[in-house]
Backbone as JSON Lines, residues from 0, in Angstrom:
{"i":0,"aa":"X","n":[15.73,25.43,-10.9],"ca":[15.38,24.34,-11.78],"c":[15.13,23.05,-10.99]}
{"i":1,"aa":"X","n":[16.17,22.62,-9.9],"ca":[15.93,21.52,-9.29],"c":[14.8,21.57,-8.38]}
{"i":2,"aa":"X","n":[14.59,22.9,-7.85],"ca":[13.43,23.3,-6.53],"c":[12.18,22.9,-7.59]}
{"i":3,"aa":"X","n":[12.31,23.55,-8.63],"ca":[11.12,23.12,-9.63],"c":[10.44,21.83,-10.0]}
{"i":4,"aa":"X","n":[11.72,21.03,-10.27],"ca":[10.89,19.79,-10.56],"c":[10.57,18.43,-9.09]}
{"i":5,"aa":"X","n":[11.45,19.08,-8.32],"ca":[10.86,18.32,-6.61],"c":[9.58,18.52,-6.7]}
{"i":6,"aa":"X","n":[8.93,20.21,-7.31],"ca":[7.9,20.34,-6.62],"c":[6.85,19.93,-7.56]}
{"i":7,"aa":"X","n":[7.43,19.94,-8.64],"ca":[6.21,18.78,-9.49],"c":[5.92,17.37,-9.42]}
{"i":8,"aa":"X","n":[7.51,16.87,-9.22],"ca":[7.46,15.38,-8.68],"c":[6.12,14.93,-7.21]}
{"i":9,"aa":"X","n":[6.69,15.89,-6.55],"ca":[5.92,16.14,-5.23],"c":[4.63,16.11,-5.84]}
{"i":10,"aa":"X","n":[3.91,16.42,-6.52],"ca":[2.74,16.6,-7.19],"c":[2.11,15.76,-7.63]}
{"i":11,"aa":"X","n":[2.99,15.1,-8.64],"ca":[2.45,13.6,-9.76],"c":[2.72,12.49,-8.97]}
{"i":12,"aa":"X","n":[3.61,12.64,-7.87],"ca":[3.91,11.47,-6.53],"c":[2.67,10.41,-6.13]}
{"i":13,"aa":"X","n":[1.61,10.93,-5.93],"ca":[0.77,10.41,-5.22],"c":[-0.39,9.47,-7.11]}
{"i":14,"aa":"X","n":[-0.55,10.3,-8.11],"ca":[-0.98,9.69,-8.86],"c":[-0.24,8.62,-9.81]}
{"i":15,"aa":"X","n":[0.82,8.69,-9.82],"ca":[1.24,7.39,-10.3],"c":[1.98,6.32,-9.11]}
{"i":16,"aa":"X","n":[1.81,6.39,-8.16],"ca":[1.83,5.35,-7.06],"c":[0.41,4.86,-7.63]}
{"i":17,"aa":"X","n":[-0.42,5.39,-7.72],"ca":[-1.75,4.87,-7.83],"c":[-1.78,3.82,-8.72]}
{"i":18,"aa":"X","n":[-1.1,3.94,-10.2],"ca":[-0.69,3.48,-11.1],"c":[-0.45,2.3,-11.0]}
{"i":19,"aa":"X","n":[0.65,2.28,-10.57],"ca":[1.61,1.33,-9.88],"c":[0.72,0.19,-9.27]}
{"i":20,"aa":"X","n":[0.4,0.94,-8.65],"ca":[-0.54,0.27,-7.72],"c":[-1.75,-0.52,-8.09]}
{"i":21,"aa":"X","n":[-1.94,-0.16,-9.33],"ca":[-3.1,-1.35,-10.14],"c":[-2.24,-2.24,-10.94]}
{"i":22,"aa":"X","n":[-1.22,-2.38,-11.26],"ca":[-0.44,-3.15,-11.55],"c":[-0.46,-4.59,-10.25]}
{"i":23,"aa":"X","n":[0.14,-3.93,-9.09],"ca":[0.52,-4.64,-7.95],"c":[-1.01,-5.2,-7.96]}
{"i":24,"aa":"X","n":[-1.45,-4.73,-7.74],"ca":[-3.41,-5.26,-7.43],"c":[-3.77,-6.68,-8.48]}
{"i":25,"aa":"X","n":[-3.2,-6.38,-9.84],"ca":[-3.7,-7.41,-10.28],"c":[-2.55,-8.18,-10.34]}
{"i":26,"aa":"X","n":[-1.52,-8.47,-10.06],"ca":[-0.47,-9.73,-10.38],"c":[-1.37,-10.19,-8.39]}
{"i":27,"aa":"X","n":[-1.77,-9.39,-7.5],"ca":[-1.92,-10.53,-6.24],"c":[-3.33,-10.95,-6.88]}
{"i":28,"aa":"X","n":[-4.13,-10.18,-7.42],"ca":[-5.9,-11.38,-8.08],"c":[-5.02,-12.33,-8.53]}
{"i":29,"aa":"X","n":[-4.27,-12.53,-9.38],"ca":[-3.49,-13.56,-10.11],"c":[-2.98,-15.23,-9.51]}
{"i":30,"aa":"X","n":[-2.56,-14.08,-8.05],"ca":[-1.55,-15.06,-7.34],"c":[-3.15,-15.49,-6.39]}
{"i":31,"aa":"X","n":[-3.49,-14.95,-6.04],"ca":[-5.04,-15.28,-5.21],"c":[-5.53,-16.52,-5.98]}
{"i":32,"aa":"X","n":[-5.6,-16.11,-7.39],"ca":[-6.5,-17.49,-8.16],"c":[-5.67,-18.09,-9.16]}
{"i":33,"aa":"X","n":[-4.3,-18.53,-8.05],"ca":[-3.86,-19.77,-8.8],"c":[-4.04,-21.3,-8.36]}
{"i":34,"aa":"X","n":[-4.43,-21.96,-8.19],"ca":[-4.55,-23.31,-7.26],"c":[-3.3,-24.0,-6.82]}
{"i":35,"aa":"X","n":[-3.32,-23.51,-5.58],"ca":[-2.19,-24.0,-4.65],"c":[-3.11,-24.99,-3.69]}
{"i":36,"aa":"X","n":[-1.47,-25.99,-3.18],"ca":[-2.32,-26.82,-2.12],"c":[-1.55,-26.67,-1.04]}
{"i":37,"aa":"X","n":[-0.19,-26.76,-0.93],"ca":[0.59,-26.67,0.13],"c":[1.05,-25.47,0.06]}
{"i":38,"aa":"X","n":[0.69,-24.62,-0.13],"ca":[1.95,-23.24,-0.27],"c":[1.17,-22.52,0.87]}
{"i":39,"aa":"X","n":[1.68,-21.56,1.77],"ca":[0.97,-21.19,2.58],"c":[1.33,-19.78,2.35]}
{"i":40,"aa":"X","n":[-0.41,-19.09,2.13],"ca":[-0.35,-18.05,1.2],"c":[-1.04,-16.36,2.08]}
{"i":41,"aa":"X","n":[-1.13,-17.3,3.71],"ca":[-1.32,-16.06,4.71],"c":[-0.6,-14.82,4.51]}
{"i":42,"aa":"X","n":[0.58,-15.11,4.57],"ca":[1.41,-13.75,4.73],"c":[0.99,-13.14,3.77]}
{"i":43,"aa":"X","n":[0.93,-13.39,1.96],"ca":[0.7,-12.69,0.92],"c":[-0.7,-11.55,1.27]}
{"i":44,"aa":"X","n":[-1.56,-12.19,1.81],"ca":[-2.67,-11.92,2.52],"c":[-2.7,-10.78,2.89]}
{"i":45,"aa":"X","n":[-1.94,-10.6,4.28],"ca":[-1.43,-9.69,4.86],"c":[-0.53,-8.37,4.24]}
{"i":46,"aa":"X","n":[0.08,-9.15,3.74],"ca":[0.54,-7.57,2.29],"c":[-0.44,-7.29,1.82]}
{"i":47,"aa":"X","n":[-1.39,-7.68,0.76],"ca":[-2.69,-7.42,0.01],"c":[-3.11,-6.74,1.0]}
{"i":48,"aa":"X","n":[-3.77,-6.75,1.94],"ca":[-3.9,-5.94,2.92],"c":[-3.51,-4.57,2.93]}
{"i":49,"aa":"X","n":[-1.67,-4.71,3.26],"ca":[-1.07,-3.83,3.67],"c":[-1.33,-2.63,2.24]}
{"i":50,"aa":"X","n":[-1.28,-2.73,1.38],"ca":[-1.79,-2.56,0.01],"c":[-2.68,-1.65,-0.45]}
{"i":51,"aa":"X","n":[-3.57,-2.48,0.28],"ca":[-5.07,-1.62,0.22],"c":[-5.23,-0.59,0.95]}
{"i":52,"aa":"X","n":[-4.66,-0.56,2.34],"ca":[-4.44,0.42,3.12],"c":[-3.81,1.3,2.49]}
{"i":53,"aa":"X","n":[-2.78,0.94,2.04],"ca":[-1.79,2.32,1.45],"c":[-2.69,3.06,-0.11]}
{"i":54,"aa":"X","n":[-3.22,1.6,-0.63],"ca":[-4.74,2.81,-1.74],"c":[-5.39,3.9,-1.05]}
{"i":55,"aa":"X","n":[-5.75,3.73,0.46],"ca":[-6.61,4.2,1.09],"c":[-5.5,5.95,1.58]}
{"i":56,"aa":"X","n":[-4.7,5.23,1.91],"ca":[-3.91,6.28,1.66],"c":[-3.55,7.36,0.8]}
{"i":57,"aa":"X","n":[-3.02,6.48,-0.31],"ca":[-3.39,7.77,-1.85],"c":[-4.17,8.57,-2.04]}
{"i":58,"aa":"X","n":[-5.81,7.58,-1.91],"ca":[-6.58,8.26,-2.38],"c":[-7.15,9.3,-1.65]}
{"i":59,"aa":"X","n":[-6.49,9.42,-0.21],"ca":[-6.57,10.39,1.16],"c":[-5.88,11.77,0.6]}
{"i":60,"aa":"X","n":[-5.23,11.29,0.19],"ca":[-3.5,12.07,-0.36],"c":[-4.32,13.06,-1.28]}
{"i":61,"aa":"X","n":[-4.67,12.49,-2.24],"ca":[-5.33,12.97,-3.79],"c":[-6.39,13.66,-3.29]}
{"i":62,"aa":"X","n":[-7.01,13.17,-2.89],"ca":[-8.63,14.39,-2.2],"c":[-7.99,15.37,-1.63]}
{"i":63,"aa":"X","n":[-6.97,14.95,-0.45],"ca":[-6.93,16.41,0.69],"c":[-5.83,17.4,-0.83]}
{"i":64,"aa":"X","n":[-5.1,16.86,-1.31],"ca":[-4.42,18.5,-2.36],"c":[-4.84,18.36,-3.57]}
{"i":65,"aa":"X","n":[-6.57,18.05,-3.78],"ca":[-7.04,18.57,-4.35],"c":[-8.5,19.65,-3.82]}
{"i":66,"aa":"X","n":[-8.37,19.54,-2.14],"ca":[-9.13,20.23,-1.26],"c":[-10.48,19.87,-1.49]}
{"i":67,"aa":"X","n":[-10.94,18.8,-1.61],"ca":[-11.77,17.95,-1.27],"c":[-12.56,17.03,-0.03]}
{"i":68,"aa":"X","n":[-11.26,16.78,0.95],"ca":[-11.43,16.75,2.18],"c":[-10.51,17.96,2.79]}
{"i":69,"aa":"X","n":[-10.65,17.8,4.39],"ca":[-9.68,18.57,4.83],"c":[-8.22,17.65,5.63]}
{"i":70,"aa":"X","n":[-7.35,18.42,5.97],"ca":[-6.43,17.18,5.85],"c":[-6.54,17.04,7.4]}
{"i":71,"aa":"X","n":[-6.32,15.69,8.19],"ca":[-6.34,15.04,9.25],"c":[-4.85,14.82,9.49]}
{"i":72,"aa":"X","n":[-4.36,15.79,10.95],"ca":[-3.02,15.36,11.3],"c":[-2.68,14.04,11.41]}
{"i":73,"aa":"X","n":[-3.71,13.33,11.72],"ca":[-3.56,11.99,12.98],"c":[-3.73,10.68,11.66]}
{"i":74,"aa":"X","n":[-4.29,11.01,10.35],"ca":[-4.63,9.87,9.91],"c":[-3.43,8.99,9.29]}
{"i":75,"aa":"X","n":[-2.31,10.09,8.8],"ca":[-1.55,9.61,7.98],"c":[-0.78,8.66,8.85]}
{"i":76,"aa":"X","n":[-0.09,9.09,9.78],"ca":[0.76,7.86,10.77],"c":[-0.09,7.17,11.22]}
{"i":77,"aa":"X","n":[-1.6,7.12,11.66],"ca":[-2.11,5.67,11.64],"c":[-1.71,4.53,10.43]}
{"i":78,"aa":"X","n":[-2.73,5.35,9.53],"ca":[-2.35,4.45,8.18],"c":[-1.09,3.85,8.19]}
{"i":79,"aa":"X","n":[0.19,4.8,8.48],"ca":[1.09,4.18,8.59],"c":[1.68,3.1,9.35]}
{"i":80,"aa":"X","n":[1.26,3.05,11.09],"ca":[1.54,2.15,11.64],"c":[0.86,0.84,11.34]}
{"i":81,"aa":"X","n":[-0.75,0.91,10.72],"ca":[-1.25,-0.21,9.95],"c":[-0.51,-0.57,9.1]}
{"i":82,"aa":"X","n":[0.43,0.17,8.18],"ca":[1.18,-0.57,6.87],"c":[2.22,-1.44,7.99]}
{"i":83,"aa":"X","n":[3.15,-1.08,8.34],"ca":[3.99,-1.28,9.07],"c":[3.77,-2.63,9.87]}
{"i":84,"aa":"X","n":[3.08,-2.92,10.91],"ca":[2.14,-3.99,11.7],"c":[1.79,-4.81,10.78]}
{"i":85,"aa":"X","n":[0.99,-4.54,9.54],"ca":[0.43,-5.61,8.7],"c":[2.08,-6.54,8.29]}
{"i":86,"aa":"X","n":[2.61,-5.67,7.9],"ca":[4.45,-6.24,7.05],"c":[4.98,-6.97,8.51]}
{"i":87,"aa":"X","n":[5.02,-6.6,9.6],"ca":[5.51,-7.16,10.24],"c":[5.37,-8.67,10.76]}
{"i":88,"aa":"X","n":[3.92,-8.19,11.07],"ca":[2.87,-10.06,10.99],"c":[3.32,-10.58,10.4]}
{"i":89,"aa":"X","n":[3.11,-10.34,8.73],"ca":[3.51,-10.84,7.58],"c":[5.03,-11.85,7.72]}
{"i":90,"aa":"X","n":[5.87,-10.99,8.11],"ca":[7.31,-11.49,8.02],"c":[7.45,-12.53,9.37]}
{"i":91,"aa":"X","n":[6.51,-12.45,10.13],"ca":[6.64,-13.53,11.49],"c":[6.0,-14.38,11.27]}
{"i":92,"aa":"X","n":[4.76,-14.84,10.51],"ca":[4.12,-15.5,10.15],"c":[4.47,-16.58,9.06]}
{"i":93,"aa":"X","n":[5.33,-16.0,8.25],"ca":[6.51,-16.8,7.05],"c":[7.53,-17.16,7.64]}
{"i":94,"aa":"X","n":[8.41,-16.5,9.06],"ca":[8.95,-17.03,9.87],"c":[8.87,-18.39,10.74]}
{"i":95,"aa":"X","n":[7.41,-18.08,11.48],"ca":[7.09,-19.34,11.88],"c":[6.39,-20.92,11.15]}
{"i":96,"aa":"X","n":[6.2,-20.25,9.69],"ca":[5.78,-21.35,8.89],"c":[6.69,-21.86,8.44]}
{"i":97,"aa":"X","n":[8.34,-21.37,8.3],"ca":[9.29,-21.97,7.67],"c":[9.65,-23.08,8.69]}
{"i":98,"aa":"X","n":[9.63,-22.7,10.25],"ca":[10.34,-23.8,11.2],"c":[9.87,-25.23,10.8]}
């Protein structure tokens, strides 16, 4: 029973991240077109970014197990070290804007 529903979870995993993920998409259009003057809104940037990459991801996800593409050992931990690098900037960049 439990092996069962991992392996459905495992399944619907990748399409409702997607979900999710148009949620997240439009609260940053939101935050993109609010009129700020002093707020410094780089780092957010850089997540939005990080973001889109990880769409790019999903939708990698969703093609290759639905055998649409074929799957690429090498792409997924790129993608990943791009998520990763983008967050990191991110958090040094809000770092050095706070000093």
């Amino acid at each position: 029973m439990v092996e069962t529903f991992a392996y459905c979870l495992g399944i619907v995993a990748p399409y409702y991240n997607l979900a999710l993920v148009v949620a997240a998409v439009l609260l940053f259009i939101h935050l993109f077109r609010t009129p700020y003057k002093k707020t410094f809104i780089k780092p957010w940037k850089l997540v939005f970014a990080a973001l889109l990459v990880f769409v790019v991801e999903e939708i990698v996800t969703v093609l290759t197990m639905a055998n649409v593409i074929p799957r690429y050992n090498l792409l997924f931990p790129l993608l990943e070290m791009i998520i990763i690098t983008l967050f990191i900037y991110a958090l040094l960049l809000q770092k050095e804007s706070l000093k």
